[in-house]
C-alpha positions as CSV (number, residue, x, y, z in Angstrom):
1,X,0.0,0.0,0.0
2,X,0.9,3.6,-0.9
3,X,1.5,5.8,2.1
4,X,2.1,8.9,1.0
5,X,0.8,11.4,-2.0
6,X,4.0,10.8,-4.1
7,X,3.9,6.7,-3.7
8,X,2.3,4.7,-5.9
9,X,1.2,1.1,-6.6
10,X,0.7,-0.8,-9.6
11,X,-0.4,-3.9,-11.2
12,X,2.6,-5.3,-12.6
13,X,1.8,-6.9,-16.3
14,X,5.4,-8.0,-17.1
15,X,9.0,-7.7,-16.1
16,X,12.0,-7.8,-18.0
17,X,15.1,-10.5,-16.9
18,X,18.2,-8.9,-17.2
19,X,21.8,-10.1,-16.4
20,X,22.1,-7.6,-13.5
21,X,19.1,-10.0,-11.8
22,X,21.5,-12.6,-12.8
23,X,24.3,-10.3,-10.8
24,X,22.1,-9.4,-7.7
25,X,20.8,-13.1,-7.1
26,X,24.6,-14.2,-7.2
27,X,25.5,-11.4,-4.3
28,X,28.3,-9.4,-6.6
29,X,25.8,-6.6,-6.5
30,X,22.5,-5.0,-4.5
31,X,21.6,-6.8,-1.7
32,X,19.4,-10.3,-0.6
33,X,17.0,-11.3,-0.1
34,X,15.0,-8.8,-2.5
35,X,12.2,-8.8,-5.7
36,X,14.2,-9.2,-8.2
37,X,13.3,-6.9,-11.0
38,X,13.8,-3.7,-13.1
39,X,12.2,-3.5,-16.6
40,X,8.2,-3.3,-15.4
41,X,5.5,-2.1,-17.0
42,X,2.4,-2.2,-15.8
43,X,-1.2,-0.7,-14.9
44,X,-1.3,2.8,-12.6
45,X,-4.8,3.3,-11.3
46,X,-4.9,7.2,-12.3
47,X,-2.4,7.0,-15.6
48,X,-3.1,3.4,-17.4
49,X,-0.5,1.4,-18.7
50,X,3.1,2.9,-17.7
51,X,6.8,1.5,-17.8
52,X,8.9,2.4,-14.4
53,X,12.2,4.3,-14.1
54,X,13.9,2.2,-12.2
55,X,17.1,3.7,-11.3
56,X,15.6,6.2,-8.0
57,X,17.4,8.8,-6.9
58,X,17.6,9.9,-3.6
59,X,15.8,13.1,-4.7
60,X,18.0,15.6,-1.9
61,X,18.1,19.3,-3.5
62,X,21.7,19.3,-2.8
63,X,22.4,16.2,-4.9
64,X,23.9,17.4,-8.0
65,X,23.1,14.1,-9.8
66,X,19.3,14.2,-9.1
67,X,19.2,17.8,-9.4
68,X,20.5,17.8,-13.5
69,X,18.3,15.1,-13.9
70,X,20.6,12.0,-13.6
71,X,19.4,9.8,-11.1
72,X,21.0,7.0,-12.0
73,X,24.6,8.1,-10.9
74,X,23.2,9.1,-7.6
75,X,25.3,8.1,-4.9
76,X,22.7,6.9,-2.9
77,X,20.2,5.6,-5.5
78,X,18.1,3.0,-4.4
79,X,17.0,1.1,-8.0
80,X,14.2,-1.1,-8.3
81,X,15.4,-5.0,-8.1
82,X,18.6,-4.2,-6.8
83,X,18.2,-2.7,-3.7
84,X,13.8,-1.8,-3.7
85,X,11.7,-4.7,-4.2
86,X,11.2,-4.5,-8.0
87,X,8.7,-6.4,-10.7
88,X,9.0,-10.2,-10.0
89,X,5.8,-9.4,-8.5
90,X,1.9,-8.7,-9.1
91,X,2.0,-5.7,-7.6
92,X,4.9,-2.5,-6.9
93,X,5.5,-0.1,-4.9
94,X,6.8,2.9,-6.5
95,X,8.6,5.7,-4.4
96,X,7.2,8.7,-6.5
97,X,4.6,8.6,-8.9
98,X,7.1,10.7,-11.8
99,X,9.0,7.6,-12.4
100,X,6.2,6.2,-14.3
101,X,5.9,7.2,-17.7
102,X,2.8,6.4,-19.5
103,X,3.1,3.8,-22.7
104,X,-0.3,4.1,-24.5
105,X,-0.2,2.5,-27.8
106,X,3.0,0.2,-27.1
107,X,2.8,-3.4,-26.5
108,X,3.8,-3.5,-22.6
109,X,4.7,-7.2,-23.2
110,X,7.1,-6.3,-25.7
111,X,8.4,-3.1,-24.7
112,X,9.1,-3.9,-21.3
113,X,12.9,-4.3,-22.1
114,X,13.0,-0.5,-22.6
115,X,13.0,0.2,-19.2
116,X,16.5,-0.9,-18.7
117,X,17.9,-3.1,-22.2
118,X,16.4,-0.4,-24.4
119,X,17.4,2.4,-22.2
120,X,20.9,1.1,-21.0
121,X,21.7,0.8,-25.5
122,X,19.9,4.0,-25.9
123,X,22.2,6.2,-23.7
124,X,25.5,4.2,-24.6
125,X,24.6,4.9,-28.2
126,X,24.5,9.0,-27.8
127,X,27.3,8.5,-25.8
128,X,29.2,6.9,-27.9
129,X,28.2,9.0,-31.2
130,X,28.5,12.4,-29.3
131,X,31.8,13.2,-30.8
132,X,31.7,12.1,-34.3
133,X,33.1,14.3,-37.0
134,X,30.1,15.8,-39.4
135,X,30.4,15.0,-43.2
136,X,31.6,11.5,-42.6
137,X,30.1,8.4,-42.2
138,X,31.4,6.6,-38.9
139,X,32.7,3.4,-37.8
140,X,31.1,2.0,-34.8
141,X,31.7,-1.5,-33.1
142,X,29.1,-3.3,-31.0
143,X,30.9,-6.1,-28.8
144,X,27.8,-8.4,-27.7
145,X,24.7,-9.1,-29.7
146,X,22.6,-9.8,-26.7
147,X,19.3,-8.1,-26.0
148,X,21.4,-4.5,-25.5
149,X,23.7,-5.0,-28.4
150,X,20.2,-5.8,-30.7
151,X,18.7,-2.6,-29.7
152,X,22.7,-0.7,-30.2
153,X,22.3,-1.9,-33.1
154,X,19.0,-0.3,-34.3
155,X,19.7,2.8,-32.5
156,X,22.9,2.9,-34.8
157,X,21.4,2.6,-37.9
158,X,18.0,4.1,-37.6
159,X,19.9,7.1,-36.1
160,X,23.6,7.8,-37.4
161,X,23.8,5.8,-40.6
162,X,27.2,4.8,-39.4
163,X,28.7,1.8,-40.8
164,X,28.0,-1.2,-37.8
165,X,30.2,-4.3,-37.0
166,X,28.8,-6.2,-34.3
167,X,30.9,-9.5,-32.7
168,X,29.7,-12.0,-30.7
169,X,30.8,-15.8,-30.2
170,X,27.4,-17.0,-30.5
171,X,26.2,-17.3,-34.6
172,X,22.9,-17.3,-33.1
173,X,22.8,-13.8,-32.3
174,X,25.2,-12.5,-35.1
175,X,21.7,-13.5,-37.3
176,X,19.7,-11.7,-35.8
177,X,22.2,-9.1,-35.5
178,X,21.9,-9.1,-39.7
179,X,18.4,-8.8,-39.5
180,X,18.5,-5.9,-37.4
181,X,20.4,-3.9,-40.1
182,X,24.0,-4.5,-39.3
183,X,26.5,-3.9,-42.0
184,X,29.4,-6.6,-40.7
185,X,29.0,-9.7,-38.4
186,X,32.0,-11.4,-37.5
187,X,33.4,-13.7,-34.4
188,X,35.6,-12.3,-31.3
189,X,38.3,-13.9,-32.9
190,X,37.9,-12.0,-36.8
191,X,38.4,-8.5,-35.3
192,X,40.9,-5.8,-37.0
193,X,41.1,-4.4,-40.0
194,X,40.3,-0.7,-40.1
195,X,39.7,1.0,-36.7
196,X,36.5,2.4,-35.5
197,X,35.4,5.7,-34.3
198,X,33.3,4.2,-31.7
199,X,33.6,0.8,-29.7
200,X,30.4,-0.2,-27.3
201,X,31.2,-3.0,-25.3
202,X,27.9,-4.6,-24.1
203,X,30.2,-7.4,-21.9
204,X,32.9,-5.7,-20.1
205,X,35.6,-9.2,-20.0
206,X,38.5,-8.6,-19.9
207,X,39.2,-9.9,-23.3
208,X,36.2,-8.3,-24.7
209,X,37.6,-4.6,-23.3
210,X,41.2,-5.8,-24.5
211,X,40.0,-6.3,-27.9
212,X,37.7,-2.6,-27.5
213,X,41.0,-1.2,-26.7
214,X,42.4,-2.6,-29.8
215,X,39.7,-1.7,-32.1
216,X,39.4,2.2,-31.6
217,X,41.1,4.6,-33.8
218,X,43.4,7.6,-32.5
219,X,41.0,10.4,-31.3
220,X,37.9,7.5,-30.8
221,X,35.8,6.4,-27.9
222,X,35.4,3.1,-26.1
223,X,31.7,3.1,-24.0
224,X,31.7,0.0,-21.1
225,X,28.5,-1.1,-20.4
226,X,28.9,-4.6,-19.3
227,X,29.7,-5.5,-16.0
228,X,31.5,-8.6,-16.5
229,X,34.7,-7.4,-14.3
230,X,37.3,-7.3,-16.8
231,X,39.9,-3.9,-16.6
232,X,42.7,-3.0,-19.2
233,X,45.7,-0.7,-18.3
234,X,45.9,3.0,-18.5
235,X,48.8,5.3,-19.7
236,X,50.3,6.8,-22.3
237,X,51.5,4.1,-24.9
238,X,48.9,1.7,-23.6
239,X,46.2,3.2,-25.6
240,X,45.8,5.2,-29.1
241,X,46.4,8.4,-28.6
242,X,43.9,10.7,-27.1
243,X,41.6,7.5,-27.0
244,X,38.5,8.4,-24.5
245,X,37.2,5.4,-22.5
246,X,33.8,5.8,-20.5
247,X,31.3,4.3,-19.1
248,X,27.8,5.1,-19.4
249,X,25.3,3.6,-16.8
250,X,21.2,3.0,-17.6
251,X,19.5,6.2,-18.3
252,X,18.0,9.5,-17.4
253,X,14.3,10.3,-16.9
254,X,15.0,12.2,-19.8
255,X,16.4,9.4,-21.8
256,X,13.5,7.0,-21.2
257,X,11.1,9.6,-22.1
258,X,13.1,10.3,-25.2
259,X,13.2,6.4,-26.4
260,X,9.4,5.5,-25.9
261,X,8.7,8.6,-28.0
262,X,10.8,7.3,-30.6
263,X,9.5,3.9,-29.6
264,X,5.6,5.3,-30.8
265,X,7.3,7.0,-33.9
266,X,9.2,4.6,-35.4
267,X,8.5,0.8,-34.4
268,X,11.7,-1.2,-33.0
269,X,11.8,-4.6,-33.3
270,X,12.0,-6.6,-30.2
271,X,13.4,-9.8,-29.5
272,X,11.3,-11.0,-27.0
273,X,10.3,-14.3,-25.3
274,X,7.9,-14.7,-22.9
275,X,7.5,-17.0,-19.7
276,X,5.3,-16.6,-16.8
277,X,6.3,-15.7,-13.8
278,X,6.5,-18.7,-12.2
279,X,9.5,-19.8,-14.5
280,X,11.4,-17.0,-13.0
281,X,14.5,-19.3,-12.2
282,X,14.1,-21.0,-16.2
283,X,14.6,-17.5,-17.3
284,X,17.5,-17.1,-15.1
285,X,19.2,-20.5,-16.7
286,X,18.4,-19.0,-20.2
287,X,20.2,-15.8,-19.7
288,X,23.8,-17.7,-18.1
289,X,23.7,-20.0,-20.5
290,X,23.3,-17.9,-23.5
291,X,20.2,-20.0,-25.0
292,X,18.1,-16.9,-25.2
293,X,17.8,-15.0,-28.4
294,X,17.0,-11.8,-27.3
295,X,14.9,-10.3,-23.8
296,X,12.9,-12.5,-22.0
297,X,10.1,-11.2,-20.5
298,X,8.1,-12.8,-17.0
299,X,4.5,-12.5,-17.6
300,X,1.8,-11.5,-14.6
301,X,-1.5,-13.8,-15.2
């Protein structure tokens, strides 16, 4: 139950499965025991159908994260399924009712990703493409054709018409990876050639940010996303000159709001596979063990 004006409480219809469940339930991140569970849509009893922000700020005004709008670098965020009680659920609790952003005339089912797949891509993508050089068409490298690295790559074409390589040891994914519009597909192994302007590494291995580091060209920018652990050296001579490595980290309010409108203007395709909820730990096994296509999504009967 809500108890106070700014709360709110929904009927949850669906919630994504994303790897950082996979990192919470292992104790490397968040805290146990907890509702798993960040990419929710659902029903709000004044707005309709609405997808949750889930990265909550703490909302202090002297927080300069919250206070520019970037709640998800808030040192004391609180998100949804990592440390809240997030979607696994029939119902949520959500700390203030801004956080959910309406989503009339999308498919919640298929959608649901958005909220932190679709979001997570979307931001690493302007990110990434912030500093390319006008009147050229740009390189860009998506390590990782998983659920973020499929929407990367739609973001990338739709938006830049850069030229897109994507890698990924699974051929599986690397198909629909051609489907989705990108130019090259290759294997870990087949990477060199030309470098690229942009690198997006969707794993964050050490052999996958070694091989990032590899691939950018002089003046280009690597953006981790994945939290697999891996690190590579920093110094001069260890990297192409002037190289920029970043991370980028879910999504602003701003962002999410920004990809569901362009979401409702231009369909994306969604590699989605549903299971109810009571398959939660099926899912789970899926996602280690690489057998899932794209997103899976846990229903709500």
């Amino acid at each position: 139950m809500a108890t106070s004006p700014n709360e709110a409480v929904i009927d949850v219809l669906g919630c994504g499965v994303c790897h950082s469940d996979l990192h919470v339930a292992d104790g490397h991140i968040g805290r146990t025991p907890i509702i798993l569970g960040h990419e929710v849509v659902g029903v709000d009893n004044r707005i309709g159908p609405v997808m949750v922000y889930a990265p909550w700020g703490c909302r202090r005004p002297e927080c300069r994260e919250c206070s520019s709008g970037k709640e998800m670098t808030c040192p004391d965020s609180h998100e949804a399924g990592v440390l809240d009680n997030g979607g696994y659920a029939e119902k949520m609790l959500v700390p203030q009712r801004d956080y959910l952003i309406p989503i009339e005339g999308l498919d919640p089912l298929q959608v649901a990703p958005l909220a932190c797949g679709g979001l997570t891509a979307f931001r690493a993508v302007r990110r990434a493409t912030s500093r390319w050089e006008s009147g050229r068409r740009a390189r860009a490298l998506v390590i990782g054709a998983g659920g973020l690295g499929q929407y990367a790559v739609q973001f990338l074409t739709r938006s830049t018409g850069a030229h897109v390589t994507v890698t990924d040891p699974l051929p599986a994914r690397l198909a629909v990876a051609r489907e989705l519009g990108a130019d090259v597909t290759l294997a870990p192994d087949d990477i060199g050639g030309e470098p690229y302007d942009s690198v997006i590494d969707f794993v964050g291995a050490e052999s996958t940010l070694q091989s990032a580091v590899m691939a950018v060209r002089r003046g280009g920018v690597v953006v981790l996303v994945g939290l697999f652990g891996g690190a590579v050296p920093f110094g001069l001579g260890r990297l192409p000159s002037e190289a920029w490595l970043t991370t980028s980290i879910w999504g602003s309010p701003a962002d999410l709001r920004a990809l569901l409108d362009l979401a409702q203007r231009e369909p994306l395709r969604h590699v989605v596979e549903h299971l109810p909820l009571d398959q939660a730990n099926r899912a789970h096994e899926l996602l280690r063990s690489g057998q899932s296509r794209g997103r899976i999504v846990l229903t709500i009967a």
